[in-house]
matplotlib code that plots the C-alpha trace (Angstrom):
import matplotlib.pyplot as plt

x = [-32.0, -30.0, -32.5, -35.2, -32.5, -31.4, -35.5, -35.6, -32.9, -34.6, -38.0, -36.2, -34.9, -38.1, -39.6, -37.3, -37.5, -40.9, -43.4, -46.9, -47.3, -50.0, -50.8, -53.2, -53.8, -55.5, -56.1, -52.7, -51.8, -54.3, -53.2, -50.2, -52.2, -54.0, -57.1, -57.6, -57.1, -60.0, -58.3, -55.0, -54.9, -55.8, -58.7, -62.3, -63.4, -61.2, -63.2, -66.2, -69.9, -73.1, -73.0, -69.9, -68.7, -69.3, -72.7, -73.2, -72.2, -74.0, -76.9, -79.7, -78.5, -78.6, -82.0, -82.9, -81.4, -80.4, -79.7, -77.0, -75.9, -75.1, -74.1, -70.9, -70.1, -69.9, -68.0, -65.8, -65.0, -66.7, -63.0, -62.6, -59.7, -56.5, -54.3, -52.6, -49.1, -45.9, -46.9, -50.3, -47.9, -45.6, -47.9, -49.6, -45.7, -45.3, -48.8, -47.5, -44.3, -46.3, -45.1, -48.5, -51.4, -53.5, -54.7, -56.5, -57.7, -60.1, -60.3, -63.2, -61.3, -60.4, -56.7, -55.5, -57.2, -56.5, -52.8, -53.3, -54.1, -56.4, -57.3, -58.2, -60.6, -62.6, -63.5, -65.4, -66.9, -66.1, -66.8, -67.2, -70.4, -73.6, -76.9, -80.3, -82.1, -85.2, -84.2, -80.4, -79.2, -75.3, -74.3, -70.8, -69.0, -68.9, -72.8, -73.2, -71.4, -72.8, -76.6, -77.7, -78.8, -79.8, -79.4, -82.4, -82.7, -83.7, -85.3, -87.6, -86.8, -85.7, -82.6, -79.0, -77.0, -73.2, -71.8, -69.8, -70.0, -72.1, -71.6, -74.0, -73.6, -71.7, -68.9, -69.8, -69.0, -67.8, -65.3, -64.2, -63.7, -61.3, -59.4, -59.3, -58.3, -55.2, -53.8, -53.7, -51.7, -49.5, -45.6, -45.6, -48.0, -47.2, -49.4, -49.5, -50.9, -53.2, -53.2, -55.4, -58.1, -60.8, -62.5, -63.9, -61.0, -57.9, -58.9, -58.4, -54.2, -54.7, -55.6, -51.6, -50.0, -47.0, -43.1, -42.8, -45.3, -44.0, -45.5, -45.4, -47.0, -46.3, -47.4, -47.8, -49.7, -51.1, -49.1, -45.9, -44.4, -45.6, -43.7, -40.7, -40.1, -41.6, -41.1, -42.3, -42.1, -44.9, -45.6, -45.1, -41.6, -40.7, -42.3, -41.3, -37.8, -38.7, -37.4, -39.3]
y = [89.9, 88.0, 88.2, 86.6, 83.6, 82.8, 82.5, 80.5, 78.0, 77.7, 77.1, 74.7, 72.7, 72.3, 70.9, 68.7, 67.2, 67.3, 64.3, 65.9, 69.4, 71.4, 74.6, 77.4, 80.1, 83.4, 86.6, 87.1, 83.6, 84.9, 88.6, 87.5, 86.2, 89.6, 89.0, 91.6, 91.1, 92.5, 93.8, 95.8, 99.8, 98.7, 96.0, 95.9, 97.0, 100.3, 100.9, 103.2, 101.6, 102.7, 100.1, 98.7, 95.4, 93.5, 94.6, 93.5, 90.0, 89.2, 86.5, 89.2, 91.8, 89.2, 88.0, 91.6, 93.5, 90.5, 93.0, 95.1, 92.0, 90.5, 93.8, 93.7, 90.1, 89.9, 92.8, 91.8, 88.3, 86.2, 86.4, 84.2, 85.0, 84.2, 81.9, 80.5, 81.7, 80.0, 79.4, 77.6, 75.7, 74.7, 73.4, 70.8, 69.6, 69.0, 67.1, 64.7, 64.6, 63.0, 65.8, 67.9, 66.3, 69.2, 73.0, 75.0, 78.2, 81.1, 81.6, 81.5, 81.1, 77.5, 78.5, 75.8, 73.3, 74.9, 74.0, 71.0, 70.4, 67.6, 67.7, 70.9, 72.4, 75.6, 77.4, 79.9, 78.0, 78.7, 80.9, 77.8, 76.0, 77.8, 75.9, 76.9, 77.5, 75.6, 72.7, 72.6, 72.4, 73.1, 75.7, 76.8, 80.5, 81.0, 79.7, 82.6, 85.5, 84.9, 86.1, 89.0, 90.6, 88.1, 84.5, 82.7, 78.9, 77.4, 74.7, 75.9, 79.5, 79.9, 82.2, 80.9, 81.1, 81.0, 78.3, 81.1, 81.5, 85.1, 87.4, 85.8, 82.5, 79.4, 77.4, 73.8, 71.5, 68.7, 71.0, 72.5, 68.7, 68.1, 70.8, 70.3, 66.7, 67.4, 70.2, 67.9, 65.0, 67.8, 67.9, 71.4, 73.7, 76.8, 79.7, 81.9, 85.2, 85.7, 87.9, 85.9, 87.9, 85.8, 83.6, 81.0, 80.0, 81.7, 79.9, 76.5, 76.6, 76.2, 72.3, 72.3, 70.0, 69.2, 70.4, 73.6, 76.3, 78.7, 82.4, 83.8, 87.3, 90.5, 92.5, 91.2, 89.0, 88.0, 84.4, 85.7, 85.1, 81.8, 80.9, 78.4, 80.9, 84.2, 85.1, 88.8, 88.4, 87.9, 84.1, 83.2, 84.7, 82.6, 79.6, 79.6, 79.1, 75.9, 72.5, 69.3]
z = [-90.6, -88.2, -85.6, -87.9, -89.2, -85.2, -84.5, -87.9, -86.4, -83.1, -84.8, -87.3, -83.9, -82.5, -85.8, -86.2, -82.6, -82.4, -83.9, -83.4, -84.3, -83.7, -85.7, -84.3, -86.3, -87.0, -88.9, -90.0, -91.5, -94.3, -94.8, -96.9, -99.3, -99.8, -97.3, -94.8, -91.2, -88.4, -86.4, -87.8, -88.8, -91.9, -91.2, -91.4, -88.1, -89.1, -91.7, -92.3, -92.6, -91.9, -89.4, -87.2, -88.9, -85.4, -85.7, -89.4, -88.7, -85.6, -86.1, -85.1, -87.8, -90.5, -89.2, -89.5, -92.2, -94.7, -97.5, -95.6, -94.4, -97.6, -99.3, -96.8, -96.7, -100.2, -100.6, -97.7, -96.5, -99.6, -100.9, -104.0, -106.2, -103.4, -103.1, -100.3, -99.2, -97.7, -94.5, -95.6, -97.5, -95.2, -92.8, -96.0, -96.0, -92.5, -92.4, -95.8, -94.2, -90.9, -88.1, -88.2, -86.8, -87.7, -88.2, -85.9, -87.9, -86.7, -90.7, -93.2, -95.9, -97.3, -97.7, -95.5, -97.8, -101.1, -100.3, -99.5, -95.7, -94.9, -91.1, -90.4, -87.7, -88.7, -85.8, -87.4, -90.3, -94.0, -96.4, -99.0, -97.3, -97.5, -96.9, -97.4, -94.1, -95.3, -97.2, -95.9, -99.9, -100.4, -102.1, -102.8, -102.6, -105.9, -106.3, -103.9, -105.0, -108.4, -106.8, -106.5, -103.3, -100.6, -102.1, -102.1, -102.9, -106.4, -105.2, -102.3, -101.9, -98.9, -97.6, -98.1, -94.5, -95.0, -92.8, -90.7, -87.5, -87.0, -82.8, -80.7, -82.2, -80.8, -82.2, -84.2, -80.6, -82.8, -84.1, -81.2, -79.5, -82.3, -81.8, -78.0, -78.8, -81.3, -79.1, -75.8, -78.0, -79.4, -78.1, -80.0, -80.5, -83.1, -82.5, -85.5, -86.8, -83.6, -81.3, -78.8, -78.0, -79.7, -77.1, -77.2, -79.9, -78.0, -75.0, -76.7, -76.1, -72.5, -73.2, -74.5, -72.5, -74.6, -74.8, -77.2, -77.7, -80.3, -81.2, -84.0, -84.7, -85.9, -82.3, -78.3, -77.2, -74.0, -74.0, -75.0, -71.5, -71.4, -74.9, -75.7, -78.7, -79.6, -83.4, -84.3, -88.3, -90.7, -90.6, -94.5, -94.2, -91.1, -92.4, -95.9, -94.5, -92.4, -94.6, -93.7]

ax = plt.figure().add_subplot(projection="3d")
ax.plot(x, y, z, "-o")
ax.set_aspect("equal")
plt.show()
């Protein structure tokens, strides 16, 4: 426990000296609050379907097969019923308290909004915005999970696309020049519950130009060396420790 209160300290010290955070995160910021991650022993692409999950998502298969397509994504990432944990928390405290200037998140799942972030860059979408892909109307998750098999449209009938971003598409560019523009004004930039090997969006650090870059994930990854501080604890726990 004394290795995890020294790293608390150091990340305390950098918060408290630092006047424009930026917070990167992935998979892992969201596991804590009961939503599985991709990538772990335990996640998705672990788990046995009658297609691989990478294949399920991808633009083509959903053109394709929009029944198998919506049988998993319902069952698997149209997660509802959570609620965010400490460290989305925190980081809504430390944007009202005027030292975060925003949230990067490779997540889907509106967590960083429920608890009260307001600038927050999506990378992959959310799971909350779903348009109809003839007449663009809005419909929400719960709009969506409450249809059965592939969601059509009340008004024109056309096929409801989540606003996620599917394999083999590209990311929203006005999203991505946000994101590239709060990290270069950032003097520290947390990394958190990532391990990195998403590109485009793990790319996106290399525009940090400021003092601190902090880590903070379970396993290795491929920045670690590069890191002011690398924290290998679950992110709510470190985070939930941090006073603003």
């Amino acid at each position: 426990m004394g290795n995890l209160e020294a790293s608390v300290q150091q990340l305390q010290a950098i918060i408290d000296r630092s006047k424009k955070i930026v917070f990167f995160g992935g998979a892992g910021v969201s596991t804590e609050s009961g939503i599985p991650d991709f990538r772990s022993q335990d996640g998705l692409y672990n788990q046995q379907y009658k297609y691989p999950p990478e294949t399920i998502i991808s633009h083509s298969f959903f053109r394709m097969n929009p029944e198998e397509f919506y049988r998993f994504y319902k069952e698997k990432m149209l997660i509802l019923d959570v609620e965010p944990n400490p460290a989305h928390k925190k980081l809504a405290e430390l944007e009202t308290a005027g030292k975060l200037l925003a949230v990067v998140t490779q997540n889907i799942d509106g967590l960083h909004q429920k608890a009260g972030s307001k600038t927050v860059y999506e990378l992959h979408g959310s799971i909350h915005r779903n348009y109809c892909m003839k007449c663009h109307k809005f419909f929400d998750g719960a709009q969506l999970k409450a249809m059965k098999g592939v969601p059509k449209c009340d008004k024109c009938g056309g096929t409801i696309k989540p606003d996620v971003v599917l394999y083999e598409e590209g990311l929203d560019n006005e999203v991505i020049s946000g994101a590239v523009r709060a990290i270069r004004e950032a003097d520290c930039l947390i990394v958190g519950g990532t391990s990195l090997v998403v590109y485009p969006a793990a790319g996106l650090i290399d525009y940090f130009r400021g003092d601190s870059l902090v880590l903070i994930n379970k396993s290795a990854t491929t920045r670690d060396e590069s890191a002011d501080l690398v924290i290998r604890e679950p992110i709510g726990e470190v985070l939930g420790r941090i006073r603003v």
